[in-house]
C-alpha positions in Angstrom: 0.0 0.0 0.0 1.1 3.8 -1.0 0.4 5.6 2.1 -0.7 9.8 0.8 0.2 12.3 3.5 -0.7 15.9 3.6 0.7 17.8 6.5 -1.8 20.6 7.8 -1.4 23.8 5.9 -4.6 26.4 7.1 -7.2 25.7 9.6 -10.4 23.9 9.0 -12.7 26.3 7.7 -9.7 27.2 5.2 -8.8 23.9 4.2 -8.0 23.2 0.7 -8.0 19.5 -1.2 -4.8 18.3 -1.9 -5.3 17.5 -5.2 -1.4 17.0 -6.4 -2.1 14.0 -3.7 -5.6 13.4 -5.7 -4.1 13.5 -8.8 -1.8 10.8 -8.3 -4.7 8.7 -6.5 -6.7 8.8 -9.5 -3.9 7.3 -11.8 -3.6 4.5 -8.8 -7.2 3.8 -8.7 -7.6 -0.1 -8.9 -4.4 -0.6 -9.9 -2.5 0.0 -6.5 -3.9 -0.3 -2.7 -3.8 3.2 -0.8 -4.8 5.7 1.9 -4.8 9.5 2.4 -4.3 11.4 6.1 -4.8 15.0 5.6 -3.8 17.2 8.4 -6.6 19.7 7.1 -9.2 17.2 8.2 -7.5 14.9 10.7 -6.9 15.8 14.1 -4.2 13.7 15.0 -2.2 12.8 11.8 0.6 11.4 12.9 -1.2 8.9 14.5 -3.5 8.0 11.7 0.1 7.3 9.7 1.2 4.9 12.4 -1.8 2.9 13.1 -2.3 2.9 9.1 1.3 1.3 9.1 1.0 -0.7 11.7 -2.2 -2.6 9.9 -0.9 -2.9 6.6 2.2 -3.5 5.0 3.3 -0.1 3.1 5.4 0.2 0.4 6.0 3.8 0.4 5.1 6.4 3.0 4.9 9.8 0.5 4.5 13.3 1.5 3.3 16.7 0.3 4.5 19.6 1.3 4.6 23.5 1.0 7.0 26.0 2.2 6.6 27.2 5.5 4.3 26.3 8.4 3.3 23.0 7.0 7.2 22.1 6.5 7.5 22.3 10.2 4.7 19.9 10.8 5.2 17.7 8.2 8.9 17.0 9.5 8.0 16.3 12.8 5.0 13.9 11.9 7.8 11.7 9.8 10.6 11.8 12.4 7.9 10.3 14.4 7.1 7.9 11.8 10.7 7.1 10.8 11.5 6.1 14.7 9.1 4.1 14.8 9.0 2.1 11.6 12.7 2.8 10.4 12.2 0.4 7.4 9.3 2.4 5.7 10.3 3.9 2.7 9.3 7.2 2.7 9.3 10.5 0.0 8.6 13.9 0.4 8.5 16.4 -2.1 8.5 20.6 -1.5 6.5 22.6 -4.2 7.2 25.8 -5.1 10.7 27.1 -5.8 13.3 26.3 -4.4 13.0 22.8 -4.2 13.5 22.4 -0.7 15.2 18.6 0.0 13.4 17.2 3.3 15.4 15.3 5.6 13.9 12.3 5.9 
């Protein structure tokens, strides 16, 4: 299973789809298992990863993230993640310029 994570960016009534993580789900669509924690909706995403990896073997933990605020959480959500399952493969990409390499 792909595992889709994107980190909380605005509050709730501000929340916005993350459709570059949409996008990609829609070319997986019955061809690959996979799940979606969004930080705009979910209030406790780091747990939602863990108990998500804990019940199902994933292939690739892969993250979204913007400059600024929602950098800060989505690095601490996958240092969590990373002690605890060292062995998950995980991505994360930055949009916007520069490309902005996250450490994990």
């Amino acid at each position: 299973m792909i595992l889709f994570y994107n980190p909380k960016a605005t509050k709730l009534r501000n929340r916005r789809l993350p459709l570059s993580i949409l996008a990609i789900a829609a070319v997986l669509e019955g061809k690959e298992e996979y799940a979606i924690v969004d930080g705009n909706i979910d209030p406790q995403p780091t747990e939602s990863l863990i108990d998500l990896i804990r019940e199902r073997p994933v292939e690739l933990l892969a993250v979204t993230v913007m400059p600024g605020p929602q950098t800060v959480g989505a690095v601490a959500t996958c240092r969590e993640v990373r002690a605890r399952f060292p062995k998950c493969p995980s991505f994360g990409e930055a949009t916007s310029p520069p490309t902005i390499r996250l450490p994990f």
